[in-house]
VEXDREN-2710 file (C-alpha; in Angstrom, 1 decimal):
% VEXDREN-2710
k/r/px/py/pz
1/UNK/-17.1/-40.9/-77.7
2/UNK/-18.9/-40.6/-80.7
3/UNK/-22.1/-38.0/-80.8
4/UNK/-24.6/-37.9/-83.7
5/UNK/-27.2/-35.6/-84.7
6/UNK/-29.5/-36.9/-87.1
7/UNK/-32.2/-35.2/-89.4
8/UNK/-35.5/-35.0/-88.1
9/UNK/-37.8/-37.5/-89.2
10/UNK/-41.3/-36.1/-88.1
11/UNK/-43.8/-34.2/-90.3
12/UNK/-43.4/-30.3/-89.8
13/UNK/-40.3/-30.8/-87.6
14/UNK/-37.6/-27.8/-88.5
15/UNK/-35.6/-27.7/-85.4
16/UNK/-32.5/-29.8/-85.2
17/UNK/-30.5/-31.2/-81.9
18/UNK/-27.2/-29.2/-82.4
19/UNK/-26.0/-26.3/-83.6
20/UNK/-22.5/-25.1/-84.8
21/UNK/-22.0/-23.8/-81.7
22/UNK/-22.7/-26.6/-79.5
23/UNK/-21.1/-29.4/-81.8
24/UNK/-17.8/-27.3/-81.3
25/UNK/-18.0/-27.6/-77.2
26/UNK/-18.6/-31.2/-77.9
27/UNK/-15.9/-31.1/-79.5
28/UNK/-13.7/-29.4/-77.3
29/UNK/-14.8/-31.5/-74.3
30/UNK/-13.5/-34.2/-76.5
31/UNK/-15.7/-35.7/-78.5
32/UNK/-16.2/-36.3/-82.0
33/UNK/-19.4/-35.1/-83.6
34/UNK/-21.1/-36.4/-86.3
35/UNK/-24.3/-34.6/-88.3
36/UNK/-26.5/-36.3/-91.2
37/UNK/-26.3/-34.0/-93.8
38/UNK/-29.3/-31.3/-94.3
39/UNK/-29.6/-31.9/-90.7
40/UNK/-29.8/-28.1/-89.8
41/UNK/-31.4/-26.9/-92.8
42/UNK/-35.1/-26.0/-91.3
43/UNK/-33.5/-23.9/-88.8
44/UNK/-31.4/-22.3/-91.6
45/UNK/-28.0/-23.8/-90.6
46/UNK/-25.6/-24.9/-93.7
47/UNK/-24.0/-28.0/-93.5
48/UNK/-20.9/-25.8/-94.3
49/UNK/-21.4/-24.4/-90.6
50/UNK/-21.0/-27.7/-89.0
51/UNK/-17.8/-28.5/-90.8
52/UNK/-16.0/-25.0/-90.2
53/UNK/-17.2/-26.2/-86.6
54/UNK/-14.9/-29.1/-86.8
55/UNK/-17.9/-31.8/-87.0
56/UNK/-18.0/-34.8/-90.0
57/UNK/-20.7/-34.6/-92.2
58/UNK/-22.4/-37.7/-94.1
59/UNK/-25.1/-39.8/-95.0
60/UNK/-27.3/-41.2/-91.8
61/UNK/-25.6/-44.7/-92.2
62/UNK/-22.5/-42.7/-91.9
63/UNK/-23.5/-40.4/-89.1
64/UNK/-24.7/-43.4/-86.5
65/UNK/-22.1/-45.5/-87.1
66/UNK/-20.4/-46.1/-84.2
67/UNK/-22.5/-43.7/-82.3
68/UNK/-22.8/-43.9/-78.4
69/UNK/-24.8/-41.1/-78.1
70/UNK/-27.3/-39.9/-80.5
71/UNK/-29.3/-36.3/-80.2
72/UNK/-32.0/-35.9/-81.6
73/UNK/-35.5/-33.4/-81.1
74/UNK/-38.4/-35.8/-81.6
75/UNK/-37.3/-39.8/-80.6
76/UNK/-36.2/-41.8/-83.8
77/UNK/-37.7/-44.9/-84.4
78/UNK/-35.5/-47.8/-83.1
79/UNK/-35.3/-49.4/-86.3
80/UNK/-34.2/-46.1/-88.0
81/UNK/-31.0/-46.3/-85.8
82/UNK/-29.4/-48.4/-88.0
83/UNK/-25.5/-48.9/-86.7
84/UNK/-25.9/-48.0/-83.4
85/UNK/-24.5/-50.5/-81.0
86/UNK/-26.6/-52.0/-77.7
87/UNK/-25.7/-49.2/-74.9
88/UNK/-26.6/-46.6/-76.9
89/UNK/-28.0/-43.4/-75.7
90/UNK/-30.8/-42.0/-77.3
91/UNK/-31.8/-38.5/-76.5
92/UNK/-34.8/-36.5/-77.3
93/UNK/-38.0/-35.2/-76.4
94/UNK/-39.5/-38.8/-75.6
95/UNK/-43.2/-37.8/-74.8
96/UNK/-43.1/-41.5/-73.3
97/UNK/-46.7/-41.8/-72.1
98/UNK/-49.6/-42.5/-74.1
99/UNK/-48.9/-43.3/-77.8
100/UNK/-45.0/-43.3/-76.6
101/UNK/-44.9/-46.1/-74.5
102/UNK/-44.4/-48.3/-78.0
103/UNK/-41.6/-46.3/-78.6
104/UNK/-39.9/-46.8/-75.3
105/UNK/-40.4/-50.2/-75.4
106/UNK/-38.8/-51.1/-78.6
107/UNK/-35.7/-48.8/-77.3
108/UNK/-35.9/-51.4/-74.7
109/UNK/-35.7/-54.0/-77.1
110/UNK/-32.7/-52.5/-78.8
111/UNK/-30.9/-52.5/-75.7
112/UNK/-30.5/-48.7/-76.3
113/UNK/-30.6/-46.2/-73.1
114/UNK/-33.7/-43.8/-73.9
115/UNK/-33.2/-40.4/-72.2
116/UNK/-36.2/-38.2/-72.3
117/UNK/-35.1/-34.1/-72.0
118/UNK/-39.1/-33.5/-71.5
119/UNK/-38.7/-35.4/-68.0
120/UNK/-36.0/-33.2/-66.6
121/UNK/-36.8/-32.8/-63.0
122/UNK/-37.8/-29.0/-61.9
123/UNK/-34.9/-27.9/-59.8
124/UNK/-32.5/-25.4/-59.4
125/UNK/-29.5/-27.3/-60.9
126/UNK/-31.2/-28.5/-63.9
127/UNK/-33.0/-25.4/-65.1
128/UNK/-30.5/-24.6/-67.5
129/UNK/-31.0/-28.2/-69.2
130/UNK/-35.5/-27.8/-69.1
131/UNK/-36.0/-28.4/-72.6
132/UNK/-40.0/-27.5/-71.3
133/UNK/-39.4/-24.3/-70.5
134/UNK/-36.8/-23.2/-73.8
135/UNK/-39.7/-24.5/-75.8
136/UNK/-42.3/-23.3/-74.3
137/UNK/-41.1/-19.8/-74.0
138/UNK/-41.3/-19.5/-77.5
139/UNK/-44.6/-21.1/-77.8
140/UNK/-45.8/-18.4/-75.6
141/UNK/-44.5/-16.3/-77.6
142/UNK/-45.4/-17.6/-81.4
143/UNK/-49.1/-17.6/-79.8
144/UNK/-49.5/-14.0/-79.3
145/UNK/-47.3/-13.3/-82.9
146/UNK/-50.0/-16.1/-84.6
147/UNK/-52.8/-14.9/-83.2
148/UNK/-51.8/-11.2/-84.3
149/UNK/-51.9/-12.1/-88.0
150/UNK/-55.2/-13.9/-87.5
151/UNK/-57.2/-11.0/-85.6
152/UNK/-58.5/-7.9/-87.9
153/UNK/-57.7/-5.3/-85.6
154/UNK/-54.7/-3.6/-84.0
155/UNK/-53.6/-4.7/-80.9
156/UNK/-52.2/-1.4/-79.1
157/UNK/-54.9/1.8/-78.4
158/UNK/-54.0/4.2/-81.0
159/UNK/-55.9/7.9/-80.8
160/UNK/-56.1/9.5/-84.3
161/UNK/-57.7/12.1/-85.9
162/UNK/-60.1/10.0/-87.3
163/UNK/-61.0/8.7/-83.7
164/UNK/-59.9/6.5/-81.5
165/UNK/-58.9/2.5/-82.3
166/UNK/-59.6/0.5/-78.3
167/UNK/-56.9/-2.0/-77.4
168/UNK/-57.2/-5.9/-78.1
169/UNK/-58.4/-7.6/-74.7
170/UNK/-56.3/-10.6/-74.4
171/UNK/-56.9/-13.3/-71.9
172/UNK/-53.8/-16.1/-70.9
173/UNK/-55.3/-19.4/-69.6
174/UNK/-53.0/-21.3/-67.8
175/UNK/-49.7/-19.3/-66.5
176/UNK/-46.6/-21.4/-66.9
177/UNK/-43.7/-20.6/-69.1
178/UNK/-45.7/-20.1/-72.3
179/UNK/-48.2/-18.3/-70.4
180/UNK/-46.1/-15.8/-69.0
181/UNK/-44.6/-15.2/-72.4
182/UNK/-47.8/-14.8/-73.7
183/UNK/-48.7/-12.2/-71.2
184/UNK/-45.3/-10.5/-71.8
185/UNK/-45.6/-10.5/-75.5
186/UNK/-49.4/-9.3/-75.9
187/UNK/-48.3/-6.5/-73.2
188/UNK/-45.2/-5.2/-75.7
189/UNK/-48.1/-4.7/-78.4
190/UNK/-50.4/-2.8/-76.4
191/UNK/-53.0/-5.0/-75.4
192/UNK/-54.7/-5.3/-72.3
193/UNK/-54.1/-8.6/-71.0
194/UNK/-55.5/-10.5/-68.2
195/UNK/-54.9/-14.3/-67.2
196/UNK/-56.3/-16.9/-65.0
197/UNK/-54.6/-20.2/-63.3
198/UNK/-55.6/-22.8/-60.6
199/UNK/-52.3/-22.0/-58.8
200/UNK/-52.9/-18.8/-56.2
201/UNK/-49.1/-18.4/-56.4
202/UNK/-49.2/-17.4/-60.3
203/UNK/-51.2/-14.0/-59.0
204/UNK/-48.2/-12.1/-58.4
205/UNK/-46.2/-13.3/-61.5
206/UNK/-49.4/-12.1/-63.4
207/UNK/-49.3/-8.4/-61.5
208/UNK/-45.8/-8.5/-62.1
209/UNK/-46.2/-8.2/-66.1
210/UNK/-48.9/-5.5/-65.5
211/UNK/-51.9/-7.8/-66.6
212/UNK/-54.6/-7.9/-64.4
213/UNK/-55.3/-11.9/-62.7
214/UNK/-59.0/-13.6/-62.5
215/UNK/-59.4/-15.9/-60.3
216/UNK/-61.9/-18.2/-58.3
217/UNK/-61.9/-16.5/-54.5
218/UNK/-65.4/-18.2/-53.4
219/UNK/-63.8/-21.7/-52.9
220/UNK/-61.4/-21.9/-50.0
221/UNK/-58.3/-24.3/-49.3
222/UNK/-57.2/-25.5/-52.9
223/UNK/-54.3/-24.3/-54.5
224/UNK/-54.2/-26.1/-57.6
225/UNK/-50.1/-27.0/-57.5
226/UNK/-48.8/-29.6/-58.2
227/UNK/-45.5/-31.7/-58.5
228/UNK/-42.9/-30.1/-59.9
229/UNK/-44.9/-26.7/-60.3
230/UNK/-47.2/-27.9/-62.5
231/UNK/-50.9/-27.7/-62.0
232/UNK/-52.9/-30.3/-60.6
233/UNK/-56.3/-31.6/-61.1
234/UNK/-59.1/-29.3/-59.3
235/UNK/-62.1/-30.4/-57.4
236/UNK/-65.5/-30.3/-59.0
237/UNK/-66.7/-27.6/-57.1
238/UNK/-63.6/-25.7/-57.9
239/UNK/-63.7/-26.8/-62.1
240/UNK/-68.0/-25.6/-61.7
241/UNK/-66.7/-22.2/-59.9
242/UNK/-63.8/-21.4/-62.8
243/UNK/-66.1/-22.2/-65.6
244/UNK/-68.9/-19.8/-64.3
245/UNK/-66.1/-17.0/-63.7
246/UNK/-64.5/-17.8/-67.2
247/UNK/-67.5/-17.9/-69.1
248/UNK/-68.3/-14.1/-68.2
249/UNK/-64.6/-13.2/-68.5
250/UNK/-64.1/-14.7/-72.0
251/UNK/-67.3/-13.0/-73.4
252/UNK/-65.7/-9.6/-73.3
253/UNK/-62.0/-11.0/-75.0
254/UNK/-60.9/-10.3/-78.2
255/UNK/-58.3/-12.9/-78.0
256/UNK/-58.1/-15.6/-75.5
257/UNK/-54.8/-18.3/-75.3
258/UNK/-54.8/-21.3/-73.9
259/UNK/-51.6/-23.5/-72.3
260/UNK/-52.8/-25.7/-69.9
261/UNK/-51.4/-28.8/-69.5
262/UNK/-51.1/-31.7/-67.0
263/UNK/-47.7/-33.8/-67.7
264/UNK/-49.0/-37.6/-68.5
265/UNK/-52.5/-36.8/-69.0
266/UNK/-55.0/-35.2/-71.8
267/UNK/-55.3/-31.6/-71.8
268/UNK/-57.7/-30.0/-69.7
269/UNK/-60.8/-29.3/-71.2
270/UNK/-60.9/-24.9/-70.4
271/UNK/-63.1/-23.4/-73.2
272/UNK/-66.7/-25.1/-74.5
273/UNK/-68.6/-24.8/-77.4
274/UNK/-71.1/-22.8/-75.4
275/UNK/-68.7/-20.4/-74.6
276/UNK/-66.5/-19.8/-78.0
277/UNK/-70.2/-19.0/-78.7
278/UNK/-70.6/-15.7/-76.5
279/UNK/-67.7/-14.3/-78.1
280/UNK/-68.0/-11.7/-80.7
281/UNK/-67.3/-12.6/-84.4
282/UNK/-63.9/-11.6/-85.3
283/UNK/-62.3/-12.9/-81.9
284/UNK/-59.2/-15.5/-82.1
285/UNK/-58.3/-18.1/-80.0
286/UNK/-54.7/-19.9/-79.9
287/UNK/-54.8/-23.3/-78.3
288/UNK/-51.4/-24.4/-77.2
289/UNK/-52.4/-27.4/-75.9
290/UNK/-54.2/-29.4/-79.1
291/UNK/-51.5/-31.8/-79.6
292/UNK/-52.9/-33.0/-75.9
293/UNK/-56.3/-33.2/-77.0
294/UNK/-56.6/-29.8/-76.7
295/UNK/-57.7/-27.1/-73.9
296/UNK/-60.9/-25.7/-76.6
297/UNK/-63.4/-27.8/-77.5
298/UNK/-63.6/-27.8/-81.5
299/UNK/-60.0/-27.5/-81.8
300/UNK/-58.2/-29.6/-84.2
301/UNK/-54.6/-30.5/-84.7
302/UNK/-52.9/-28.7/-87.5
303/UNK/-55.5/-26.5/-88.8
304/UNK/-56.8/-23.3/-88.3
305/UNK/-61.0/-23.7/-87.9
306/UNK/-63.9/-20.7/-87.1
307/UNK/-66.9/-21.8/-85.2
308/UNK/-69.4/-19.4/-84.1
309/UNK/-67.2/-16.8/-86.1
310/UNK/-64.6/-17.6/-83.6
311/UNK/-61.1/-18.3/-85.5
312/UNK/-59.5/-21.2/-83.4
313/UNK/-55.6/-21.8/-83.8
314/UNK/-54.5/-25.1/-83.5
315/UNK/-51.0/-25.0/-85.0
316/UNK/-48.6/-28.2/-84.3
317/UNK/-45.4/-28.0/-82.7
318/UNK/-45.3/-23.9/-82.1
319/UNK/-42.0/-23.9/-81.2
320/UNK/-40.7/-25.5/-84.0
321/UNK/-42.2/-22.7/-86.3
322/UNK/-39.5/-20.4/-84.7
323/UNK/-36.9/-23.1/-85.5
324/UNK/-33.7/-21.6/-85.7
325/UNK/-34.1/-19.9/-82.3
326/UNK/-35.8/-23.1/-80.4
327/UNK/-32.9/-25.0/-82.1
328/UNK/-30.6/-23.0/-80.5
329/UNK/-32.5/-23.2/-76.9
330/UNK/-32.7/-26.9/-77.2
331/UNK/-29.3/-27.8/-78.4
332/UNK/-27.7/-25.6/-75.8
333/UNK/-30.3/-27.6/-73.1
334/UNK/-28.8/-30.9/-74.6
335/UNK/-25.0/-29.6/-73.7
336/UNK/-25.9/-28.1/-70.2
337/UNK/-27.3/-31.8/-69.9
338/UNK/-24.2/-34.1/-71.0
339/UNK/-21.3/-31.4/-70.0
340/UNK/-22.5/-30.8/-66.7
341/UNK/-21.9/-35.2/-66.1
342/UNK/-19.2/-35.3/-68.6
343/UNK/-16.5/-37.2/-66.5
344/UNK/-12.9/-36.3/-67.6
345/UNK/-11.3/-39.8/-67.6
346/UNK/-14.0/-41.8/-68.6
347/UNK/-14.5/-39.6/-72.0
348/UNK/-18.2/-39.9/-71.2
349/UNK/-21.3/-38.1/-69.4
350/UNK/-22.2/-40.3/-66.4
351/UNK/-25.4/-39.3/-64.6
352/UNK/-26.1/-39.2/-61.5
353/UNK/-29.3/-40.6/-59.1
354/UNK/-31.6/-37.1/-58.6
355/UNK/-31.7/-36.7/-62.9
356/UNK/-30.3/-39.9/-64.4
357/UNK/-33.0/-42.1/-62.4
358/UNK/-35.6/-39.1/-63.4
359/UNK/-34.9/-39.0/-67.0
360/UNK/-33.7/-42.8/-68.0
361/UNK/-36.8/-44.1/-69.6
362/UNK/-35.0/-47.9/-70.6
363/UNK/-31.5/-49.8/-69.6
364/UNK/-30.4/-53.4/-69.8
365/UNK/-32.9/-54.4/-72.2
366/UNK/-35.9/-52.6/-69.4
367/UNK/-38.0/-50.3/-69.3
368/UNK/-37.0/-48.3/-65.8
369/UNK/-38.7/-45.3/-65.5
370/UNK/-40.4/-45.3/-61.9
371/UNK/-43.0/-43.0/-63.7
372/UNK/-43.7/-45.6/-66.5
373/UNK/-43.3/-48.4/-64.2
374/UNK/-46.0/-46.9/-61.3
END
């Protein structure tokens, strides 16, 4: 069994699929592991590191040939998998909807075996291999540190001589894994954090980090969760009652961040124009969620913009700017993944029903996904 790890492809991309560390338990499960050179080198690993870790180094055309399983972070392009035989697997972060479906489709075509990490299902067994959740924890994270270095004021409450410096007011939107990071982090710094989410159950986890929760009470019966512990889609009564309690919350924030997202569908639309405009100059907001199409309106992809003297952060890929540690997450996600079904005698992973039908995307030459396929 032949694994490869191959060089990221995509603009901005630093993080790499496998790390010294996991290439040797590869390697001791009994594999053979194979990395394109330079493969680690935005998440400051030597190629030197990889070959004291008993994996072959080479060229691309080197490292797939022959491959039956191929790691990557962001999906290769079919035609870039030059040498890989029909039966392949191919696993990354697929983002298969949208814009992705082309991609699964010519996996199809290949006859390669697409396995997309980002479709893990939630459960207990399989938390160790949420490629989600490593990721986003750092996100969380990177959003407080980012919008730090963009705000012109100290974050913590500091009483001087001089007088007295008031604390940052920082408000979470949305409180999944980034989220909670993000309440976490801003907390360590001395700010005075609150956050808000449709899901009632997130209240406690908010109390629970010592930030204070906002949420809707004046509309009854909806709870806002949905499968897999994401958020769903609120009513509009409840959207109309969240926007009228947000837009007099977020007029007091120095900082606001934003992570909401809904898996297969644009990013909820959280923060208006109208609002960023109440803000006082100066304020920062991080939106998490602007590869999605974004949870602020006026953010944009890649680039840092002020409106209404409102700096907005739209950063790409967050986690990736923390490479070394999110390569490390993700590559010890991908081994969790394969050892866990690596079967002895066979020399190979073979998955099981409850994750291989969850995260097989294509097989036989077909798209199979139920999710792609409803």
């Amino acid at each position: 069994m032949k694994i490869a790890v191959v060089s990221e492809q995509a603009s901005g991309e630093r993080r790499v699929a496998a790390t010294p560390e996991t290439a040797r338990k590869f390697i001791a499960l009994g594999a053979e592991v194979a990395v394109e050179a330079g493969a680690g080198a935005g998440a400051a690993i030597a190629d030197s590191d990889y070959a004291a870790a008993g994996a072959a180094l080479g060229d691309r055309a080197a490292t797939l040939a022959g491959a039956e399983i191929v790691l990557a972070v962001q999906p290769p392009a079919a035609d870039s998998l030059v040498g890989v035989a029909p039966g392949a697997w191919v696993v990354a972060i697929m983002a298969p909807f949208g814009d992705g479906r082309g991609r699964v489709e010519a996996y199809a075509a290949a006859g390669y075996e697409a396995l997309a990490m980002d479709l893990m299902p939630r459960i207990t067994r399989a938390q160790s291999m949420d490629v989600l959740s490593s990721q986003s924890n750092l996100a969380g994270y990177k959003a407080v540190i980012d919008a730090a270095a963009e705000y012109g004021r100290a974050f913590p409450m500091m009483m001087t001589a001089a007088g007295t410096v008031s604390a940052a007011r920082v408000f979470v939107m949305g409180v999944g894994v980034a989220g909670l990071q993000a309440i976490a982090t801003a907390r360590r710094l001395g700010a005075q954090v609150s956050a808000t989410d449709v899901r009632s159950a997130t209240k406690e986890q908010i109390l629970s980090l010592g930030a204070k929760p906002v949420f809707v009470e004046a509309v009854a019966g909806i709870e806002g969760e949905g499968s897999g512990g994401y958020a769903g889609e609120m009513s509009p009564e409840y959207q109309k009652a969240q926007a009228e309690l947000v837009s007099a919350h977020i007029a007091k924030q120095d900082i606001v961040i934003t992570t909401a997202l809904i898996p297969g569908r644009a990013a909820p639309r959280l923060v208006s124009d109208a609002q960023l405009a109440t803000m006082r100059p100066g304020s920062v907001l991080v939106d998490l969620a602007v590869e999605q199409g974004g949870n602020v309106e006026g953010a944009v992809a890649g680039e840092i913009v002020e409106r209404h003297g409102v700096r907005i952060i739209g950063h790409r890929n967050t986690a990736s700017r923390l490479a070394a540690d999110s390569a490390a997450l993700y590559s010890r996600n991908l081994y969790n993944f394969l050892s866990t079904f690596w079967d002895k005698e066979q020399g190979r992973p073979v998955l099981d029903a409850e994750i291989g039908d969850a995260v097989r995307l294509t097989r036989g030459g077909a798209v199979v996904n139920a999710r792609l396929l409803s």
